[in-house]
C-alpha positions as CSV (number, residue, x, y, z in Angstrom):
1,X,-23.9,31.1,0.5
2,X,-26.7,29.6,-1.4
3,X,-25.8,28.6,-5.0
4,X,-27.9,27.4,-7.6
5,X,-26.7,23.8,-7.6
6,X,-27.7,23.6,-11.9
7,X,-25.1,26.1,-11.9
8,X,-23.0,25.3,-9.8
9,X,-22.9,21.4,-11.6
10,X,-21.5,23.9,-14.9
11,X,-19.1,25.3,-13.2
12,X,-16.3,23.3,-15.6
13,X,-17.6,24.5,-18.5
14,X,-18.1,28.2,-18.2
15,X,-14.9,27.8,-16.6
16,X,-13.5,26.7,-19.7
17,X,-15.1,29.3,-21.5
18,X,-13.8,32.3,-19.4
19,X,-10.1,30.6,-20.5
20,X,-10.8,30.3,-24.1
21,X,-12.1,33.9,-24.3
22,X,-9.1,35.2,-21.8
23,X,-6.6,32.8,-24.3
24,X,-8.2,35.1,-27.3
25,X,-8.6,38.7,-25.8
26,X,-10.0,41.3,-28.6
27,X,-9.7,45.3,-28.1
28,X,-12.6,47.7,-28.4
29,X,-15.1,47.3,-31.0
30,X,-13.2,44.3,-32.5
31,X,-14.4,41.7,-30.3
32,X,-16.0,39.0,-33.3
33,X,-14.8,36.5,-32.5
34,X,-16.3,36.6,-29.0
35,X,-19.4,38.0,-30.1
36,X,-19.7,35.2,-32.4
37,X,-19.4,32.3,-29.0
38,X,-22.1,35.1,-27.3
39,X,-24.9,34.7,-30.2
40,X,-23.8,31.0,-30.8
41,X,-24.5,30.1,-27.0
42,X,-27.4,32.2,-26.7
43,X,-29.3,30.8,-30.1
44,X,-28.1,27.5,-28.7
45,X,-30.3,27.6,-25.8
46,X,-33.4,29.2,-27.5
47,X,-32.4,32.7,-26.9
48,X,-33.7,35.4,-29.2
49,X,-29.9,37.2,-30.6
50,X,-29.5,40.7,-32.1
51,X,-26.2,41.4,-33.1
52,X,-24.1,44.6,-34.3
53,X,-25.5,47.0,-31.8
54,X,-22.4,49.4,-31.2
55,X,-20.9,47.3,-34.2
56,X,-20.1,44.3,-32.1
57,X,-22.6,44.2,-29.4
58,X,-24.9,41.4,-29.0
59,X,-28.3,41.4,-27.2
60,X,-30.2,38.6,-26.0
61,X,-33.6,38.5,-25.5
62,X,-35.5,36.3,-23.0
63,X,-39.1,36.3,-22.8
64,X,-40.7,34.9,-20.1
65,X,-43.9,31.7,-19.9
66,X,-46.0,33.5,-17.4
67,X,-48.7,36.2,-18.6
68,X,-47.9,39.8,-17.6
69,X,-50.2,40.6,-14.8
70,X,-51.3,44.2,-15.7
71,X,-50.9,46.3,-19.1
72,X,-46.8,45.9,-20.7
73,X,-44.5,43.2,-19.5
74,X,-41.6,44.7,-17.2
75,X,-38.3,44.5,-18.6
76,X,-34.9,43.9,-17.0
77,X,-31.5,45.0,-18.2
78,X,-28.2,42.6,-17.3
79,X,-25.1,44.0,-19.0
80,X,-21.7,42.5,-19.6
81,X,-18.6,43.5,-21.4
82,X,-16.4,42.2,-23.9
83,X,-13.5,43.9,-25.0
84,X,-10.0,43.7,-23.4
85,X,-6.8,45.9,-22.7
86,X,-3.6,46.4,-25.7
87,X,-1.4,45.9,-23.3
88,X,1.2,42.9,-22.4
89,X,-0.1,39.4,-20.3
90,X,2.8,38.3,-17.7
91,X,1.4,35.2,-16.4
92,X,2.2,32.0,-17.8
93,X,-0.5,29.8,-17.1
94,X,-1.8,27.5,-20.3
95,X,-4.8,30.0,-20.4
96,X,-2.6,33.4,-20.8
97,X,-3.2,35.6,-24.3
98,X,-2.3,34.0,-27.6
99,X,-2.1,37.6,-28.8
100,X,1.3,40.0,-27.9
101,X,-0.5,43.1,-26.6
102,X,-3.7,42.1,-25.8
103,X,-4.9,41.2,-21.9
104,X,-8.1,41.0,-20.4
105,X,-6.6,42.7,-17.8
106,X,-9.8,43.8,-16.3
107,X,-11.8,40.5,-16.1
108,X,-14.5,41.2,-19.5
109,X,-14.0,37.7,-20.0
110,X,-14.9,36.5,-16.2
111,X,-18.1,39.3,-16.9
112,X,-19.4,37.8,-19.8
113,X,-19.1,33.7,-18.7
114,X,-20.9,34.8,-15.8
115,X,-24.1,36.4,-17.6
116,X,-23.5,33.6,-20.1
117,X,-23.7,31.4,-17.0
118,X,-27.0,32.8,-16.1
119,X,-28.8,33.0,-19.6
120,X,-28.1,29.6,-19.7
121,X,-30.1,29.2,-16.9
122,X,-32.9,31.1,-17.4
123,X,-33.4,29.8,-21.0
124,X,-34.8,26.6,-19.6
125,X,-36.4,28.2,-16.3
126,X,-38.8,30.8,-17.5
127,X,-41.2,31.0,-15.3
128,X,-41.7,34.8,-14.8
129,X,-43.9,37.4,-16.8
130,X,-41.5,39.7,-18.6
131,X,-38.8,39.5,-20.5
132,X,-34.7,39.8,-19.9
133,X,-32.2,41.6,-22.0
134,X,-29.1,40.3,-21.8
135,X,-27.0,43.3,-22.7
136,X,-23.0,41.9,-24.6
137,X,-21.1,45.4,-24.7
138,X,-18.2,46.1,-26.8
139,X,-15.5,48.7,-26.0
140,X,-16.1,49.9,-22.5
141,X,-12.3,49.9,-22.1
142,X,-10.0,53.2,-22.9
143,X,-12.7,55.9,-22.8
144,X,-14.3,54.3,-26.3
145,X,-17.9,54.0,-25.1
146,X,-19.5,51.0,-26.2
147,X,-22.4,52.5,-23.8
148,X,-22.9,54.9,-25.8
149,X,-22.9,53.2,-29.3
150,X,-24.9,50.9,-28.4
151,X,-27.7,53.5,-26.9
152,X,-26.9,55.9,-30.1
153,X,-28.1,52.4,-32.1
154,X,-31.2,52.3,-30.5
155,X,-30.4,50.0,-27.7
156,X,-33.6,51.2,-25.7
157,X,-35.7,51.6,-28.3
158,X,-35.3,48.4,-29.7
159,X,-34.6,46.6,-26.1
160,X,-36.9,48.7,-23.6
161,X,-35.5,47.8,-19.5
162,X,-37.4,49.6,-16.5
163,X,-34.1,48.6,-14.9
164,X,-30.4,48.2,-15.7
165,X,-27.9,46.6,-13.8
166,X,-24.4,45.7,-14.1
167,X,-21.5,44.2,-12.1
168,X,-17.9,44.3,-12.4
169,X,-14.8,42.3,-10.1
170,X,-13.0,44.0,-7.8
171,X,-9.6,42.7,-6.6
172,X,-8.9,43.4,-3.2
173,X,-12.4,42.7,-1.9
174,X,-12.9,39.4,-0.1
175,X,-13.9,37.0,-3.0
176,X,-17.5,36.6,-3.5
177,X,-17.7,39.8,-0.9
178,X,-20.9,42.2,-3.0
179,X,-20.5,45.3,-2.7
180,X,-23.1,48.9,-3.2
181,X,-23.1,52.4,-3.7
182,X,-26.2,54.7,-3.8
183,X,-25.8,57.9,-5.7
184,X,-22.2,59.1,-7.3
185,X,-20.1,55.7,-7.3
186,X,-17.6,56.6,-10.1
187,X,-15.8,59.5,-11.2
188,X,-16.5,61.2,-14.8
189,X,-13.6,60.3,-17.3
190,X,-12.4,63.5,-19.1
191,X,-8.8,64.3,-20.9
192,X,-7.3,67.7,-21.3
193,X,-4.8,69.4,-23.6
194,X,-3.7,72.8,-23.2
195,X,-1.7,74.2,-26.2
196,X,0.3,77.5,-24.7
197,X,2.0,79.3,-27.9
198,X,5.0,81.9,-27.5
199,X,7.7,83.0,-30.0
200,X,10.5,80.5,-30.1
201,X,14.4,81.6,-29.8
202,X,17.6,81.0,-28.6
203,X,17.8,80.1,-25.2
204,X,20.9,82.3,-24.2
205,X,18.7,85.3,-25.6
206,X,15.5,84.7,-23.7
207,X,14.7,88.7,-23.9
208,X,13.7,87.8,-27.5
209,X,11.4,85.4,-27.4
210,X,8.0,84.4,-25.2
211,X,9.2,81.6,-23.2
212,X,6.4,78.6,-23.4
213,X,8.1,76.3,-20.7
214,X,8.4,79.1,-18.4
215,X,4.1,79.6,-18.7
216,X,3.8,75.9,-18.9
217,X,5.7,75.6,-15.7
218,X,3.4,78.4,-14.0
219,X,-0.1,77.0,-15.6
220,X,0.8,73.6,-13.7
221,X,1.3,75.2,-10.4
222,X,-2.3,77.6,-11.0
223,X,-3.8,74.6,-12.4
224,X,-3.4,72.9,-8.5
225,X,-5.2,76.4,-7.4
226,X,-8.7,75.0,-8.8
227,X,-8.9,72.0,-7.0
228,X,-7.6,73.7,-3.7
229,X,-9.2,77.5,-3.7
230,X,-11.5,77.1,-6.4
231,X,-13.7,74.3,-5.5
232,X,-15.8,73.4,-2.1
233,X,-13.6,70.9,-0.5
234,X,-16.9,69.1,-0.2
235,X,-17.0,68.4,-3.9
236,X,-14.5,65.2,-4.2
237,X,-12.1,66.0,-7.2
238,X,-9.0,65.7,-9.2
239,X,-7.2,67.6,-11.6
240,X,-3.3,65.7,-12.9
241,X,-1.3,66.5,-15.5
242,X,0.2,63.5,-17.0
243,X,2.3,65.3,-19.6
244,X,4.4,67.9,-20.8
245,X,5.5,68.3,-24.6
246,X,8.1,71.0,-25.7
247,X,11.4,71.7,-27.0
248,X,13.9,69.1,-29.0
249,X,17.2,71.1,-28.3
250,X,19.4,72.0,-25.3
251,X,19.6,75.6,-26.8
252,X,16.3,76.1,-27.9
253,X,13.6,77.9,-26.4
254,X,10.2,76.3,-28.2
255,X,7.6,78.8,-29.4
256,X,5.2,76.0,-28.5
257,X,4.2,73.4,-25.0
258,X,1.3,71.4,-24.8
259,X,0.3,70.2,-21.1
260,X,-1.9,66.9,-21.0
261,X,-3.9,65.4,-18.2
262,X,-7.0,64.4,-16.8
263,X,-9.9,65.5,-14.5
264,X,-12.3,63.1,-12.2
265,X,-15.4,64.2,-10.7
266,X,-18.5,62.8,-9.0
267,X,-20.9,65.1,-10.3
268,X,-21.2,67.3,-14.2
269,X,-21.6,70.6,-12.1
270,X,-18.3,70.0,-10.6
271,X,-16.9,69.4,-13.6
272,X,-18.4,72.3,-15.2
273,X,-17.0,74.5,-12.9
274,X,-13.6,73.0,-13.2
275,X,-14.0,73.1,-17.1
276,X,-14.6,76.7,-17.4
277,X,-12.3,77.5,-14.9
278,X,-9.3,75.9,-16.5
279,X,-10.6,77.1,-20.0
280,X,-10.0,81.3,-18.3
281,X,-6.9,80.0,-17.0
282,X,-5.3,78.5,-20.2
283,X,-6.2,81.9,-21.7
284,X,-5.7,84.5,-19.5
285,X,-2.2,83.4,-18.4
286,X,-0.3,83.4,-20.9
287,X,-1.1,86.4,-21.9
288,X,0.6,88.0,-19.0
289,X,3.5,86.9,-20.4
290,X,2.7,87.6,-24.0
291,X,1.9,84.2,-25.3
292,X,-1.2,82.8,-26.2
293,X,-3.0,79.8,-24.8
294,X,-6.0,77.7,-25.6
295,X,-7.9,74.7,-23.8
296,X,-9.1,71.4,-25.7
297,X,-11.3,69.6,-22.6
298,X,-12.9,65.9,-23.6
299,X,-15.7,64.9,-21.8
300,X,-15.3,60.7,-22.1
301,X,-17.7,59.0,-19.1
302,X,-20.1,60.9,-17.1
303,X,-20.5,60.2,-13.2
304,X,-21.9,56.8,-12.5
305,X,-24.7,57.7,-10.4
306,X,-26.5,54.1,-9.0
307,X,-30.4,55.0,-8.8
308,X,-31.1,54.4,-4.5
309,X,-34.6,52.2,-5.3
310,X,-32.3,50.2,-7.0
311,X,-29.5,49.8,-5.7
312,X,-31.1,49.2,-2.1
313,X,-33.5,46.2,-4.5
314,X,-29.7,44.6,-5.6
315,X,-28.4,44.9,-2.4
316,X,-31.1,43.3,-0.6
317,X,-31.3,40.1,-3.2
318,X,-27.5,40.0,-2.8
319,X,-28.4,39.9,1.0
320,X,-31.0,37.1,0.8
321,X,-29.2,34.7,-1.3
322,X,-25.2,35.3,0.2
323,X,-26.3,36.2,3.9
324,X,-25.5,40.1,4.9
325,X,-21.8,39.2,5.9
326,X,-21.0,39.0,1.9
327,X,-22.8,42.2,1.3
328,X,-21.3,46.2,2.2
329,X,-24.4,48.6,1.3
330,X,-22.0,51.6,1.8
331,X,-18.5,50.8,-0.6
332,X,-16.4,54.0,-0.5
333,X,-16.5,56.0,-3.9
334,X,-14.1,54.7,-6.8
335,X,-11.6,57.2,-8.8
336,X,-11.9,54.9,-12.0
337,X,-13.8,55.6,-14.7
338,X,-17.0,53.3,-16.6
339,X,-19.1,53.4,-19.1
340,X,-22.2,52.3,-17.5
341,X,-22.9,55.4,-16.7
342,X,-24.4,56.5,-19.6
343,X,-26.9,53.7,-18.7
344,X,-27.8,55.3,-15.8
345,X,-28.2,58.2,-17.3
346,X,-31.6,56.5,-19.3
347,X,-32.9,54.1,-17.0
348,X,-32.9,53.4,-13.7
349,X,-30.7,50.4,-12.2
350,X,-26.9,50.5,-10.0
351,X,-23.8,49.2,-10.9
352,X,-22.3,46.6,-8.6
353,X,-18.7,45.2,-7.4
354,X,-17.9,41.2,-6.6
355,X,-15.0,40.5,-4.8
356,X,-12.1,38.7,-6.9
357,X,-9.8,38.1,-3.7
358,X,-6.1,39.2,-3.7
359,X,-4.6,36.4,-6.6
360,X,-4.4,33.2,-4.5
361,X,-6.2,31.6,-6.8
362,X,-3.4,31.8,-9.1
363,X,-1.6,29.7,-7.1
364,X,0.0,26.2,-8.6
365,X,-0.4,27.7,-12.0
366,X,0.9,30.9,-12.1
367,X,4.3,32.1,-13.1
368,X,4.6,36.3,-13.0
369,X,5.7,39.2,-11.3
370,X,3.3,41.1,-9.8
371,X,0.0,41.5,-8.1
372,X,-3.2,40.7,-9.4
373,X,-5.1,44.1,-9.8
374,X,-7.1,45.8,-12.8
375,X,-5.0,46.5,-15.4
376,X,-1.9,44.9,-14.4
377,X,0.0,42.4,-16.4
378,X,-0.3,39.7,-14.1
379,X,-4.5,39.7,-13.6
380,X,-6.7,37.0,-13.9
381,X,-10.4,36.5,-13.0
382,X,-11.0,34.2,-10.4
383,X,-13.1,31.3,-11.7
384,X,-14.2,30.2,-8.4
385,X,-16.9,33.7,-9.3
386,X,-18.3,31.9,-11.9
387,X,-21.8,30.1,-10.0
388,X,-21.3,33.2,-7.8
389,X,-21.8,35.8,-10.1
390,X,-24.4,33.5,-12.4
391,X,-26.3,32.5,-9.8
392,X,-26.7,36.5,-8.6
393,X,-28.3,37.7,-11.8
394,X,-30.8,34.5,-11.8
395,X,-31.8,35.6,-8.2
396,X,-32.1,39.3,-9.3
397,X,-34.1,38.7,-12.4
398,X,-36.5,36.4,-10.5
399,X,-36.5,39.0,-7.9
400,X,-37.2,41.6,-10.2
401,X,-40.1,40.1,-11.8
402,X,-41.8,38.9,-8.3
403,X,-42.0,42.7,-7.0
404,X,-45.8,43.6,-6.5
């Protein structure tokens, strides 16, 4: 492993950063206070700052000394988010959330030190011939979309990037372990409900009335049908239902049950299919029975689809600088959900994983009672990332710009 030693030497104080911002975690689109340290260290190291893209977004912009050597300068996208889970913090450590509720419980606040880390850098070793966008995201938790706000303000209009890249921690992997995905990486994020409407009655008279649990109870069982008989097995997807509302009495049959869930794919024709499938189903079947049925489908993230220039470009950097024992070019496909997607969607770039280990480094200072994974009330980034994942976006944006 070949760290930047400059980096490496400020290691203690992004450390202490990542804690502060972990100590003070803020939930989509309400993130000012850490937007606020974002623009403050930026400006404090000569960086151009833009603030309130996707309300609390910040963008950085970094030109570069050297002349562009033919026609526009090339532009490179580095993206981190911000925002952090409502949800409880176990751990005990002197770092662990101020705030009841409120976790970075998916390691936002490891993200941004790291590209913080690595503007710092740059700031004061500009010798390239282009410029660097140093993308702060709100909200990408929850199926809010910070992405998109921030593209719907004019994020590529105002920031142009040939290329876009981000990274995110992965617990599990060997720490400091990079891995790659060409092509569909993550699943599209979308929520159902299906509202099935019957005539409500006494349940020792069910001749009367148009049972809606009854429907409900068969819908689940078709729903199953169109991921097993309705799709090619080839096309990786999954269709749950989370949740069933109806009835408040032991005598009562309800003239109304509403089925929730979700549905992952790794591609929008997939999903269209499985969209208008469950859409003829939610209709058709309860009217067999009488009833009536109808389908509310929310689209929330797309596929992430890495670009394969790209991603083979990241991979290779990562490669270079780590040695190819730290890198996996072929990372199985992830269920989850992100918003980089709509990214990829506008410019090219891939979408990258860092290893965060299995929670040893928790060790001596840690007091919970679980396991440190995304999302789970006893997570926390490991610090020892920090030069890692700095040092990575230096060697990619240098990288970048030294392409013929």
């Amino acid at each position: 492993m070949s760290l930047i030693a400059e980096i490496e030497r400020t290691h203690e104080e992004f450390t202490a950063l990542r804690r502060d911002i972990h100590a003070h975690p803020e939930l989509a689109f309400k993130e000012n206070r850490t937007s606020e340290i974002v623009a403050e260290r930026l400006a404090s190291w000569g960086i151009e700052v833009h603030r309130g893209l996707g309300k609390t977004g910040v963008v950085g912009v970094l030109r570069g000394t050297r002349t562009a050597r033919t026609g526009k300068p090339r532009a490179i996208g580095l993206r981190a988010d911000m925002d952090a889970l409502p949800m409880p913090e176990h751990n005990r450590f002197a770092h662990a959330s101020k705030h009841e509720g409120r976790m970075h419980g998916c390691g936002h606040d490891g993200h941004t030190a790291m590209l913080l880390g690595a503007a710092k850098y740059l700031s004061s070793h500009r010798e390239f011939d282009g410029v660097v966008n140093f993308i702060f995201q709100p909200a990408e938790e929850g199926g809010n979309a910070g992405a998109r706000a921030m593209i719907e303000d004019g994020l590529f209009e105002k920031f142009p990037c040939d290329e876009i890249y981000g990274m995110h921690n992965m617990p599990g992997f060997p720490a400091a372990q990079f891995a790659f995905r060409k092509g569909p990486t993550m699943a599209s994020s979308n929520r159902f409900d299906i509202i099935v409407r019957g005539t409500g009655g006494h349940a020792a008279q069910p001749h009367k009335a148009v049972d809606t649990i009854v429907i409900a109870a068969e819908m689940i069982g078709v729903l199953q049908t169109l991921i097993s008989r309705h799709r090619n097995p080839i096309d990786v997807a999954v269709l749950s239902v989370t949740q069933i509302h109806a009835g408040d009495a032991y005598n009562v049959l309800p003239g109304e049950a509403v089925i929730r869930g979700t549905v992952r794919t790794f591609s929008t024709e997939v999903l269209d299919e499985i969209e208008n499938n469950m859409r003829r189903v939610a209709e058709t079947l309860p009217r067999v029975h009488g009833g009536s049925g109808e389908l509310q489908f929310y689209r929330a993230y797309p596929p992430l689809v890495n670009w394969d220039e790209p991603t083979d470009f990241a991979a290779r950097v990562a490669e270079e600088v780590f040695g190819a024992d730290k890198v996996d070019r072929d990372t199985p496909q992830h269920g989850g959900a992100e918003d980089f997607s709509f990214y990829l969607e506008k410019v090219p770039g891939t979408y990258l994983f860092l290893g965060n280990g299995d929670g040893e480094h928790r060790e001596g200072r840690y007091v919970g009672m679980g396991p440190c994974e995304l999302h789970n009330p006893n997570y926390d980034f490991n610090d020892a990332l920090l030069p890692v994942g700095s040092t990575y976006w230096v060697r990619l944006t240098q990288a970048f710009f030294a392409r013929a």
